[in-house]
TIMI-2910 file (N, C-alpha, C, CB; in pm, 1 decimal, decimal comma, always signed):
<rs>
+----------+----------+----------+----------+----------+----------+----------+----------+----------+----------+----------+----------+------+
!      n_x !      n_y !      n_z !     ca_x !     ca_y !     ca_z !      c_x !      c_y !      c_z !     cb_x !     cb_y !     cb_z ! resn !
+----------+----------+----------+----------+----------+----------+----------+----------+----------+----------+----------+----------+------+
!   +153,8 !   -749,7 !  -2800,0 !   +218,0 !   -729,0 !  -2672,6 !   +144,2 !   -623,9 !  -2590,3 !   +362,4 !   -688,4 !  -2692,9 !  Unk !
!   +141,9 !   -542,0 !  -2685,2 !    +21,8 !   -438,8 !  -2588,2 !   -110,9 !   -476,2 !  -2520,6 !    -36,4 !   -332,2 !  -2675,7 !  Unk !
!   -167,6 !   -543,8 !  -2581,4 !   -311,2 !   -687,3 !  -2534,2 !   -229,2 !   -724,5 !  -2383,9 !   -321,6 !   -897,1 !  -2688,3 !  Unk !
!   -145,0 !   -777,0 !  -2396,4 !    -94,9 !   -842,9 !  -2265,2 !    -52,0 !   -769,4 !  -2185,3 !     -2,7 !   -929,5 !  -2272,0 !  Unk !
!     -6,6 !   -636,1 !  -2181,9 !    +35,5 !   -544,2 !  -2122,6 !   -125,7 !   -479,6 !  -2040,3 !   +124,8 !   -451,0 !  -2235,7 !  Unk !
!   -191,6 !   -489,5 !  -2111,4 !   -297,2 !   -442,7 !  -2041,1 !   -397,1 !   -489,5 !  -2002,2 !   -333,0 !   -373,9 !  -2078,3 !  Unk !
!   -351,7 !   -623,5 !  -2063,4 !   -464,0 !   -724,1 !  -1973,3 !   -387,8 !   -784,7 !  -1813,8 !   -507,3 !   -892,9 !  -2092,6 !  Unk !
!   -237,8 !   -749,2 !  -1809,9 !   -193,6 !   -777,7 !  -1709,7 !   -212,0 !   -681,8 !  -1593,7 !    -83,3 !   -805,0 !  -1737,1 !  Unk !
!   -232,3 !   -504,4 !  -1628,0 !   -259,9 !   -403,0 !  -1579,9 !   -393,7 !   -446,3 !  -1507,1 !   -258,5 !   -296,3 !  -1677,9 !  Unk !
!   -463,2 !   -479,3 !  -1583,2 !   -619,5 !   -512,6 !  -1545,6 !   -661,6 !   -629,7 !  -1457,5 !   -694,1 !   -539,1 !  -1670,3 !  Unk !
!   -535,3 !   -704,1 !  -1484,7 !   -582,9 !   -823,6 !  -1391,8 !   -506,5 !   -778,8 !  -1266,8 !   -539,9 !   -991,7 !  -1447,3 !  Unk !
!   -384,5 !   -702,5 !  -1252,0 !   -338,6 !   -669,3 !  -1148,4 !   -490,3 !   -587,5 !  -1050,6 !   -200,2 !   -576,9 !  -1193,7 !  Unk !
!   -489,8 !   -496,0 !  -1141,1 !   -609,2 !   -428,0 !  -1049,1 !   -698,7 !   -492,8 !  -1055,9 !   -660,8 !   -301,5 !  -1073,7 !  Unk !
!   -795,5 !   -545,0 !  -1063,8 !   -895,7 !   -616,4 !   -998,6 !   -888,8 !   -724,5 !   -905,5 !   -958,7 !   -655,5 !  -1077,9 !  Unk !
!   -769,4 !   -805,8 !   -922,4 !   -726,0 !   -902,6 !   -765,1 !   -668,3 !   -825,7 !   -638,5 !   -590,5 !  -1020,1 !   -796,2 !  Unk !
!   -591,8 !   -735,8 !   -641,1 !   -602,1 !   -623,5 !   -588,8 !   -689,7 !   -560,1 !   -528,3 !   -580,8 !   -571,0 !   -645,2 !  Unk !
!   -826,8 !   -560,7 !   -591,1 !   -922,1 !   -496,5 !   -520,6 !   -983,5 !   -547,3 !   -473,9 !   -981,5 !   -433,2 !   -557,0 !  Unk !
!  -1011,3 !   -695,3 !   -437,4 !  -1083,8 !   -797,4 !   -406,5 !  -1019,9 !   -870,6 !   -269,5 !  -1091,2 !   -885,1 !   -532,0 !  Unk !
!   -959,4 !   -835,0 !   -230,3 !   -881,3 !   -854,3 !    -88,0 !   -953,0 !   -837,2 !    +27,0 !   -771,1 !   -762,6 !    -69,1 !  Unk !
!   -962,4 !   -876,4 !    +65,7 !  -1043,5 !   -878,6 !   +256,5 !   -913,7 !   -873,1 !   +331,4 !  -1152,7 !  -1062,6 !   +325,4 !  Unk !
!   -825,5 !   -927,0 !   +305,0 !   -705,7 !   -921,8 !   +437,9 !   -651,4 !   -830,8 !   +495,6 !   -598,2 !   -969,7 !   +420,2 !  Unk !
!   -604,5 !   -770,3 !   +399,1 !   -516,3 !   -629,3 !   +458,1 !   -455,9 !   -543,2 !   +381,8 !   -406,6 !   -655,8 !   +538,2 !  Unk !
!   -389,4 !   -437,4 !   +408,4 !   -315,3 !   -377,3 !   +339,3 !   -207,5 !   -416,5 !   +209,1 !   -270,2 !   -334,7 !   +425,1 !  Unk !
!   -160,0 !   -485,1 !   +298,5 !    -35,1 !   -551,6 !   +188,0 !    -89,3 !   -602,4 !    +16,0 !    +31,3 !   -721,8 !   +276,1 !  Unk !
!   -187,6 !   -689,8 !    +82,5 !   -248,0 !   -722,9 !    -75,1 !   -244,2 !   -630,9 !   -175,3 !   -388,3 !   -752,8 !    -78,9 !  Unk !
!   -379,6 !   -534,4 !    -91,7 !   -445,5 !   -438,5 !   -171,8 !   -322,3 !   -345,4 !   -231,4 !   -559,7 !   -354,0 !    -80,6 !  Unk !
!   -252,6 !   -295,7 !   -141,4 !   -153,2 !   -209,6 !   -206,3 !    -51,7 !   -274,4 !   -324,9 !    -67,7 !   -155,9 !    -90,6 !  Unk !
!    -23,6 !   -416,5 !   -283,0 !    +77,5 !   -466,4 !   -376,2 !    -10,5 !   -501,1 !   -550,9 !   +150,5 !   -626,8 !   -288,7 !  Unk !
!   -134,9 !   -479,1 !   -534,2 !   -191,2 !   -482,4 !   -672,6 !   -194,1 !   -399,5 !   -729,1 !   -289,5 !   -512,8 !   -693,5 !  Unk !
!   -224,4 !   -264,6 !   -628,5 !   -252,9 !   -111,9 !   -715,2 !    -94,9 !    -63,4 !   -749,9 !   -348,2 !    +34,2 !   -597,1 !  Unk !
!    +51,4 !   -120,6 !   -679,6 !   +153,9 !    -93,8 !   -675,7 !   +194,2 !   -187,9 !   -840,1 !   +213,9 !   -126,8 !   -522,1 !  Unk !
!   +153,0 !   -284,5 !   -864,3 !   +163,5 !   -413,8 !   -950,3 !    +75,9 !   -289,8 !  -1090,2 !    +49,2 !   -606,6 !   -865,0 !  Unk !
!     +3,8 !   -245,0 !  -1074,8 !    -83,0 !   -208,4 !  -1193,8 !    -10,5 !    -79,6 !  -1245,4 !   -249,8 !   -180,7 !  -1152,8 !  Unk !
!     -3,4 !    -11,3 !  -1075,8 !    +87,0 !   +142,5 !  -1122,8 !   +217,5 !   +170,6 !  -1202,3 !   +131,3 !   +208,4 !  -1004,5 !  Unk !
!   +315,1 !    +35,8 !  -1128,9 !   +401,3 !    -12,4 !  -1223,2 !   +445,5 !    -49,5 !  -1313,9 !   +421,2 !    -40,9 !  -1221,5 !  Unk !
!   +347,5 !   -144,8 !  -1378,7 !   +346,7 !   -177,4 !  -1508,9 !   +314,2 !    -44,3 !  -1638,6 !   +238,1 !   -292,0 !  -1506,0 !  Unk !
!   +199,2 !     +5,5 !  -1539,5 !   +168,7 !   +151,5 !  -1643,2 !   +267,6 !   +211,5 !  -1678,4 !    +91,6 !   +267,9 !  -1588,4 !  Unk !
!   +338,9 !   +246,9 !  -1547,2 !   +455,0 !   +325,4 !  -1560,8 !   +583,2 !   +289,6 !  -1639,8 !   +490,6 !   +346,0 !  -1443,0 !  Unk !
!   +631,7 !   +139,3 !  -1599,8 !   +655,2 !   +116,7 !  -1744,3 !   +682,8 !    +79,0 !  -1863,7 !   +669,7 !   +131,3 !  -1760,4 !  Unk !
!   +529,4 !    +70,6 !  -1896,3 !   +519,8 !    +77,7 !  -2040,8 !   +542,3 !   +203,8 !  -2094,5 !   +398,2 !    +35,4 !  -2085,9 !  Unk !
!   +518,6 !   +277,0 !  -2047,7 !   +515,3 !   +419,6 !  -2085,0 !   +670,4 !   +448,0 !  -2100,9 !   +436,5 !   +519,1 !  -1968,0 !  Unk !
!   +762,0 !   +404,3 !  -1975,2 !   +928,0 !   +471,7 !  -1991,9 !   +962,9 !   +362,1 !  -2096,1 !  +1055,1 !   +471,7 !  -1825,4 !  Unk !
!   +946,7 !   +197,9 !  -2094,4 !   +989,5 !   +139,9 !  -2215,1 !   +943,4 !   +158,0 !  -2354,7 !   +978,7 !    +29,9 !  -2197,1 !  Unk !
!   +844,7 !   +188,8 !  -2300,9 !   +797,0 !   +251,6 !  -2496,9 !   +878,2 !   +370,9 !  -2570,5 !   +616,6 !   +335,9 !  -2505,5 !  Unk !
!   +895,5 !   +483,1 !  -2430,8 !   +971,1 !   +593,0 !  -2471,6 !  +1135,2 !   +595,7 !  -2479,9 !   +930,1 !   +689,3 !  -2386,4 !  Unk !
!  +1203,6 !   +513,3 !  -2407,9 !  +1320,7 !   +512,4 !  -2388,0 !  +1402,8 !   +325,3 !  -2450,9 !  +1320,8 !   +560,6 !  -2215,6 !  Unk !
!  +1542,0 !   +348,0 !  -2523,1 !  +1572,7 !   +229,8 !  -2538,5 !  +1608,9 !   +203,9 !  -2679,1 !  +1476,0 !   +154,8 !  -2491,6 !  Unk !
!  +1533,9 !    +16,2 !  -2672,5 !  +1437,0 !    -28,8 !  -2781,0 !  +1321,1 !    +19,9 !  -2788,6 !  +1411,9 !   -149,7 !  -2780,7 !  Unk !
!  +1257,1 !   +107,6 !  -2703,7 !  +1084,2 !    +80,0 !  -2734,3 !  +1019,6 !    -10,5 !  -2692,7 !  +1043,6 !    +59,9 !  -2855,0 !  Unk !
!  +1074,3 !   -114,9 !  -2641,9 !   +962,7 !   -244,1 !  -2583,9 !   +904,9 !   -232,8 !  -2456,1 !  +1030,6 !   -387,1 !  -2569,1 !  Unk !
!   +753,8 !   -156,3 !  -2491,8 !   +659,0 !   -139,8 !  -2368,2 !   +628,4 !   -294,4 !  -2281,3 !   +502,1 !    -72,8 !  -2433,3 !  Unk !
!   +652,2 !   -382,1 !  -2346,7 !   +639,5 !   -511,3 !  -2240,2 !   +732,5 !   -562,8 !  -2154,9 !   +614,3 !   -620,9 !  -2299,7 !  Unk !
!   +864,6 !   -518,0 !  -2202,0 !   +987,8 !   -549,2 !  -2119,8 !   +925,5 !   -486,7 !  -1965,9 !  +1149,5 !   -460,3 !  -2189,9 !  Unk !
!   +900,9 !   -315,2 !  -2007,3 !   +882,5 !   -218,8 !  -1933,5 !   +799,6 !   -256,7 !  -1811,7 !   +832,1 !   -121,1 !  -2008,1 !  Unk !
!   +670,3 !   -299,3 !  -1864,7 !   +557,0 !   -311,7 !  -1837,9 !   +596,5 !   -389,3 !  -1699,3 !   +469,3 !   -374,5 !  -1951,8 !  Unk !
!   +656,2 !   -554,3 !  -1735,9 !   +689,4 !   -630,2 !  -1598,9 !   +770,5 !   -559,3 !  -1572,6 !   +732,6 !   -771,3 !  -1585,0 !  Unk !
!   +866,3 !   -545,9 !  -1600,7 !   +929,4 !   -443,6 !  -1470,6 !   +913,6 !   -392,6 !  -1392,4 !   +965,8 !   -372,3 !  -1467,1 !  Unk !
!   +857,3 !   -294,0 !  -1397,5 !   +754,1 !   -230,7 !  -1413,6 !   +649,1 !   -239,4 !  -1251,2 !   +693,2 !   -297,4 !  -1554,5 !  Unk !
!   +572,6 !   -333,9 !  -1320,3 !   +488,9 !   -423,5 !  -1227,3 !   +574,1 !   -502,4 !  -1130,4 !   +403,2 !   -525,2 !  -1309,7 !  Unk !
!   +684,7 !   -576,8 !  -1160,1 !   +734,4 !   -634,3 !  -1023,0 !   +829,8 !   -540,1 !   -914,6 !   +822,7 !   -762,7 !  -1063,0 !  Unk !
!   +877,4 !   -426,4 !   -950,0 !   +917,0 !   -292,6 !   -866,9 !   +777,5 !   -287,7 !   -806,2 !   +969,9 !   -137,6 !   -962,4 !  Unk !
!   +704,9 !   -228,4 !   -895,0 !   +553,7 !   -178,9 !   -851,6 !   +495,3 !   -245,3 !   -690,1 !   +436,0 !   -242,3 !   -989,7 !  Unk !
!   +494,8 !   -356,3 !   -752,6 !   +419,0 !   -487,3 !   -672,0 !   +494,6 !   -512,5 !   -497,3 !   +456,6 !   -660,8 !   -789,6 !  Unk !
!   +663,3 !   -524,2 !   -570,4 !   +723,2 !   -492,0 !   -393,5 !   +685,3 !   -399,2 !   -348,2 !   +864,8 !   -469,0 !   -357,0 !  Unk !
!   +708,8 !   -259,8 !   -430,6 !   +662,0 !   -186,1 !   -324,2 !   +564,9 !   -145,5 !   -243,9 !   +678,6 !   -127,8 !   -337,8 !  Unk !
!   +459,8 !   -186,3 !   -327,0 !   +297,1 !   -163,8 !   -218,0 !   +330,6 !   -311,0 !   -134,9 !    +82,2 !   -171,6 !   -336,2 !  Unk !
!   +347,2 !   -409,9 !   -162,5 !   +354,1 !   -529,5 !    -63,9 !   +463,6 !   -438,3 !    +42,1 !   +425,0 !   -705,3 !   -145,2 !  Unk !
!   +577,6 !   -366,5 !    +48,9 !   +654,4 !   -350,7 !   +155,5 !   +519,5 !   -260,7 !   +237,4 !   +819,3 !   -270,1 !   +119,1 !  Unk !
!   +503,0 !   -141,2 !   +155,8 !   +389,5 !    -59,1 !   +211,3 !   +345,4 !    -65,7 !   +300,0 !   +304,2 !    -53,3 !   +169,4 !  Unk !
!   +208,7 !   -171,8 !   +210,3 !    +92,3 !   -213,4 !   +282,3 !   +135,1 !   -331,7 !   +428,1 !    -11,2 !   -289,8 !   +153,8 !  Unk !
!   +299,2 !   -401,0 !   +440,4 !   +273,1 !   -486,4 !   +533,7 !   +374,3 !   -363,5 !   +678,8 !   +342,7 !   -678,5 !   +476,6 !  Unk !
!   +375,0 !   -262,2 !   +628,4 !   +404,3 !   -169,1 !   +754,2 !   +251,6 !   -129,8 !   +804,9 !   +504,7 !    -16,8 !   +708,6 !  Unk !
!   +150,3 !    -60,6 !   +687,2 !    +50,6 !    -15,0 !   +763,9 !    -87,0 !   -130,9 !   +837,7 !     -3,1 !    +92,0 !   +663,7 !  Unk !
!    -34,8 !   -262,6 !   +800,7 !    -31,0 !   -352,8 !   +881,0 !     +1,8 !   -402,8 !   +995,5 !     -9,7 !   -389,9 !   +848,6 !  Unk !
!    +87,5 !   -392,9 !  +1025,6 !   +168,5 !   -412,7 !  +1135,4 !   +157,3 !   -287,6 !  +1221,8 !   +310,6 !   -443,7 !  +1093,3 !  Unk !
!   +144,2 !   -163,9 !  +1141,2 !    +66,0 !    -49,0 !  +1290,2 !    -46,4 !    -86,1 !  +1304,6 !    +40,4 !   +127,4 !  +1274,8 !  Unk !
!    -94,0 !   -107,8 !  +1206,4 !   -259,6 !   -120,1 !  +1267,5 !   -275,7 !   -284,0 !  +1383,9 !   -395,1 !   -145,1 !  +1082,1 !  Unk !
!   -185,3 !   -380,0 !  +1376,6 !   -154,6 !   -466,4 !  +1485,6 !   -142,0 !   -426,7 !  +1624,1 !    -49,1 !   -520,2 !  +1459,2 !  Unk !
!    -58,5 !   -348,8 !  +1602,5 !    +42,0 !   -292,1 !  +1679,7 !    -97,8 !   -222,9 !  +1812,3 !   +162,0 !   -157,0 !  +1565,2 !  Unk !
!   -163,7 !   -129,1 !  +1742,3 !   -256,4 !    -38,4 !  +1833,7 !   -391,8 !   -125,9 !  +1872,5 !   -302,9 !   +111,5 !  +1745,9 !  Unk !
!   -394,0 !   -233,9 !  +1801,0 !   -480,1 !   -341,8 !  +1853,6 !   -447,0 !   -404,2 !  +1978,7 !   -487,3 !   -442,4 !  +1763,7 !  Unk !
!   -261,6 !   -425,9 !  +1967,0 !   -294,8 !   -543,9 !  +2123,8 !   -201,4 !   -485,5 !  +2177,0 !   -274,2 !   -738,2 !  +2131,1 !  Unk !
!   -129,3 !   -312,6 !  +2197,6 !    -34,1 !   -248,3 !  +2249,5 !   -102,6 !   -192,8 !  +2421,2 !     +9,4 !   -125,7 !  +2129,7 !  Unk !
!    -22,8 !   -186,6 !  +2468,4 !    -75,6 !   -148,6 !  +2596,1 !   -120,7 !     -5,9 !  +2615,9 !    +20,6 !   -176,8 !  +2691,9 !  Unk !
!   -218,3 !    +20,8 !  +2681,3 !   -255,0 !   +207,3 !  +2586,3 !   -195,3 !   +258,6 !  +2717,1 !   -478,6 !   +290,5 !  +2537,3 !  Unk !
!   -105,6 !   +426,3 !  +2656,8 !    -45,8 !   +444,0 !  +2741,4 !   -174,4 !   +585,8 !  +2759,7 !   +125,7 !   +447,2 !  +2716,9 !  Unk !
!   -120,1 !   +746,9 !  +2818,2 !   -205,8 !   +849,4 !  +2845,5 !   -306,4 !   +855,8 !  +2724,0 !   -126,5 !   +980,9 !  +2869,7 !  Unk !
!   -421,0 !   +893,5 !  +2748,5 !   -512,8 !   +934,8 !  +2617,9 !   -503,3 !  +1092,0 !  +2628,1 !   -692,3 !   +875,0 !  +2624,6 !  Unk !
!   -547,4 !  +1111,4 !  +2521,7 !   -524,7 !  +1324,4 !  +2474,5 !   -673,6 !  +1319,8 !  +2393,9 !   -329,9 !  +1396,4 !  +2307,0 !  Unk !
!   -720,8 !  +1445,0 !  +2351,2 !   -849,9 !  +1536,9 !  +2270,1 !   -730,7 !  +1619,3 !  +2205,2 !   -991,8 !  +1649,7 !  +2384,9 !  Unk !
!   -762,0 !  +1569,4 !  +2061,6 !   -728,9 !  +1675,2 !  +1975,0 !   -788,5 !  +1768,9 !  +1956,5 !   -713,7 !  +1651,0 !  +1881,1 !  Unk !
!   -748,4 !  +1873,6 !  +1857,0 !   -839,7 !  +1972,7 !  +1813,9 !   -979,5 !  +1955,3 !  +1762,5 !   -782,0 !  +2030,7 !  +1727,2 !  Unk !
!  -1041,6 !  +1890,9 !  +1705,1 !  -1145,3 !  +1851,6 !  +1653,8 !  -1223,8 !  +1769,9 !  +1736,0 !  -1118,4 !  +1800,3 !  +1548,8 !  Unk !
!  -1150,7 !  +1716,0 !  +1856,1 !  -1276,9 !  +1631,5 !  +1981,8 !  -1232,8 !  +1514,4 !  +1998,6 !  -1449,8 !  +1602,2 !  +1936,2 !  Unk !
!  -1158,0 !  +1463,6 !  +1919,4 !  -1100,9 !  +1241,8 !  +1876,3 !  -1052,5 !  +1247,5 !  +1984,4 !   -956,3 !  +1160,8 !  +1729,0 !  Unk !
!  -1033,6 !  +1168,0 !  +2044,3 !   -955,9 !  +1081,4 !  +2146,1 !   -853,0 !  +1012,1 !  +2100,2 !  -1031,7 !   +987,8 !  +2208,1 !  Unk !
!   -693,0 !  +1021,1 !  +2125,5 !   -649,7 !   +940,9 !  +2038,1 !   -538,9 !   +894,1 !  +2180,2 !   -594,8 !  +1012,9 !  +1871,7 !  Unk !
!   -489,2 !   +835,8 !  +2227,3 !   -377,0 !   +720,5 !  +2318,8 !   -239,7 !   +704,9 !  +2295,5 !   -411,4 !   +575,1 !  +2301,3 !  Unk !
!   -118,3 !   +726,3 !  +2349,8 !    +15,0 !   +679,5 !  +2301,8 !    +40,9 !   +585,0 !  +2350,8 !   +116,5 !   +749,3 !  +2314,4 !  Unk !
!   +124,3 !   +492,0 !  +2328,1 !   +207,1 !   +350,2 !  +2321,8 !   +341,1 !   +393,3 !  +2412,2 !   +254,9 !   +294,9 !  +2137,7 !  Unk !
!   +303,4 !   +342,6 !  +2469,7 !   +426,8 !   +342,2 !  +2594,5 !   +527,2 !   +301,7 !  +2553,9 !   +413,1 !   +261,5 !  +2716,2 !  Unk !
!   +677,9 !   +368,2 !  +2572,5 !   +806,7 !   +340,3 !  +2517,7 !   +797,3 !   +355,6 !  +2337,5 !   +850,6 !   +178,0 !  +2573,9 !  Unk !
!   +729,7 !   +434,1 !  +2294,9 !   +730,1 !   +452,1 !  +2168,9 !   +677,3 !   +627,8 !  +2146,1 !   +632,4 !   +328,4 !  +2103,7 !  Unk !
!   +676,6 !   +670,7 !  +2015,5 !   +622,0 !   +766,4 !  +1992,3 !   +494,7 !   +754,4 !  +1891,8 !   +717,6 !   +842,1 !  +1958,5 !  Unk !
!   +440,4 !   +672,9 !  +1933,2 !   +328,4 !   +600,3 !  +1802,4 !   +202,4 !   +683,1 !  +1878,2 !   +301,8 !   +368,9 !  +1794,5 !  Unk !
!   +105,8 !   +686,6 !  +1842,7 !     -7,4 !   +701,4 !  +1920,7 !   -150,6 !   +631,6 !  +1775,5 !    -13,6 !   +908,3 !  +1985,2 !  Unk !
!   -267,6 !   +613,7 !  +1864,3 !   -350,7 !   +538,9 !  +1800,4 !   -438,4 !   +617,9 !  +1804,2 !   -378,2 !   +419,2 !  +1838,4 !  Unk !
!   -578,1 !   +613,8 !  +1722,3 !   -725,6 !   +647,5 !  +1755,9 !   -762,7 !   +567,9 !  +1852,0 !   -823,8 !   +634,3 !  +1647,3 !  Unk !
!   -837,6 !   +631,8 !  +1985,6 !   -915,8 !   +538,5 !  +2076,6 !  -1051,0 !   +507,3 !  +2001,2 !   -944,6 !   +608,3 !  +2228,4 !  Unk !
!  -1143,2 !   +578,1 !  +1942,0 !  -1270,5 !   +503,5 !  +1840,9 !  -1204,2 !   +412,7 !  +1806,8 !  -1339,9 !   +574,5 !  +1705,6 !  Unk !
!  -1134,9 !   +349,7 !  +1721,9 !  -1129,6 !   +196,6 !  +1627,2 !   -990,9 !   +133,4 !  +1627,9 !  -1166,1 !   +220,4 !  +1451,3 !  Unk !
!   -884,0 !   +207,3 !  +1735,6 !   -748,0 !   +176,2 !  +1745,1 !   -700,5 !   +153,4 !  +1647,7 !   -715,4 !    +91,0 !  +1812,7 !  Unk !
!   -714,4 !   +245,9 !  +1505,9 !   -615,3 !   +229,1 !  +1411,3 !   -515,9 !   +338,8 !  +1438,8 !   -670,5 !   +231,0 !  +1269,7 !  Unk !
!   -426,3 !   +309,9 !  +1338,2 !   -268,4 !   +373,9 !  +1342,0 !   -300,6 !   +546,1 !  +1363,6 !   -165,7 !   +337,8 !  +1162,1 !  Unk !
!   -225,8 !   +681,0 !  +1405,0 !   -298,6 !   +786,5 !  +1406,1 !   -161,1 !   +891,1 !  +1357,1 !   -383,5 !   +809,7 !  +1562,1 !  Unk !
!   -171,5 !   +961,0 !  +1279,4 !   -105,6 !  +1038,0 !  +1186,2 !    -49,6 !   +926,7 !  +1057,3 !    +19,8 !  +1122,9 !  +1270,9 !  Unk !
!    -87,6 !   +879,9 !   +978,5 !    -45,2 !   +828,8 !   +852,1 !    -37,5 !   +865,5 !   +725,3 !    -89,9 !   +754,2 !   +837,6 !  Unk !
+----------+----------+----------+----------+----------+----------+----------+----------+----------+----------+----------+----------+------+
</rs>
């Protein structure tokens, strides 16, 4: 059971890391791997002892939660792509960064991703 426990860890993370799309993926694998680690570790220690019960568990908590994650820091990073740019500002350091009109969001003007995350 332990073989499968960590060959599932392993396969979580590496499809996971192989993502071109977006956030959501990537996070819901490293969330899928972190989970399962985590636990095997509380089912091994607490219970019966059965680190595989744990393990999926584990991993499917894990897995929603980087999928919820990753499809918010998605959806900002949408968001400052086709949002209407409202005043631009210079931070301390020189960036240029823009707020979103009727919101309190503001973006990077270099690459219009999301800006305080």
């Amino acid at each position: 059971m332990k073989t499968l426990t960590f060959g599932l860890v392993a396969l979580a993370s590496i499809l996971g890391a192989c993502t071109t799309t977006g956030n959501m993926e990537r996070n819901a694998g490293a969330g899928a791997a972190i989970g399962a680690l985590a636990g095997a570790v509380i089912g091994n220690n607490t219970g019966s002892g059965d680190a595989g019960n744990g393990a999926v568990v584990g991993a499917v908590i894990g897995g929603t939660a980087g999928a919820v994650r990753g499809y918010s820091l998605d959806q900002r990073r949408d968001e400052c792509a086709t949002a209407r740019r409202g005043p631009t500002y210079r931070d301390r350091n020189g960036a240029y960064y823009y707020v979103i009109p009727n919101s309190n969001r503001t973006c990077w003007a270099r690459d219009q991703s999301p800006r305080g995350l």
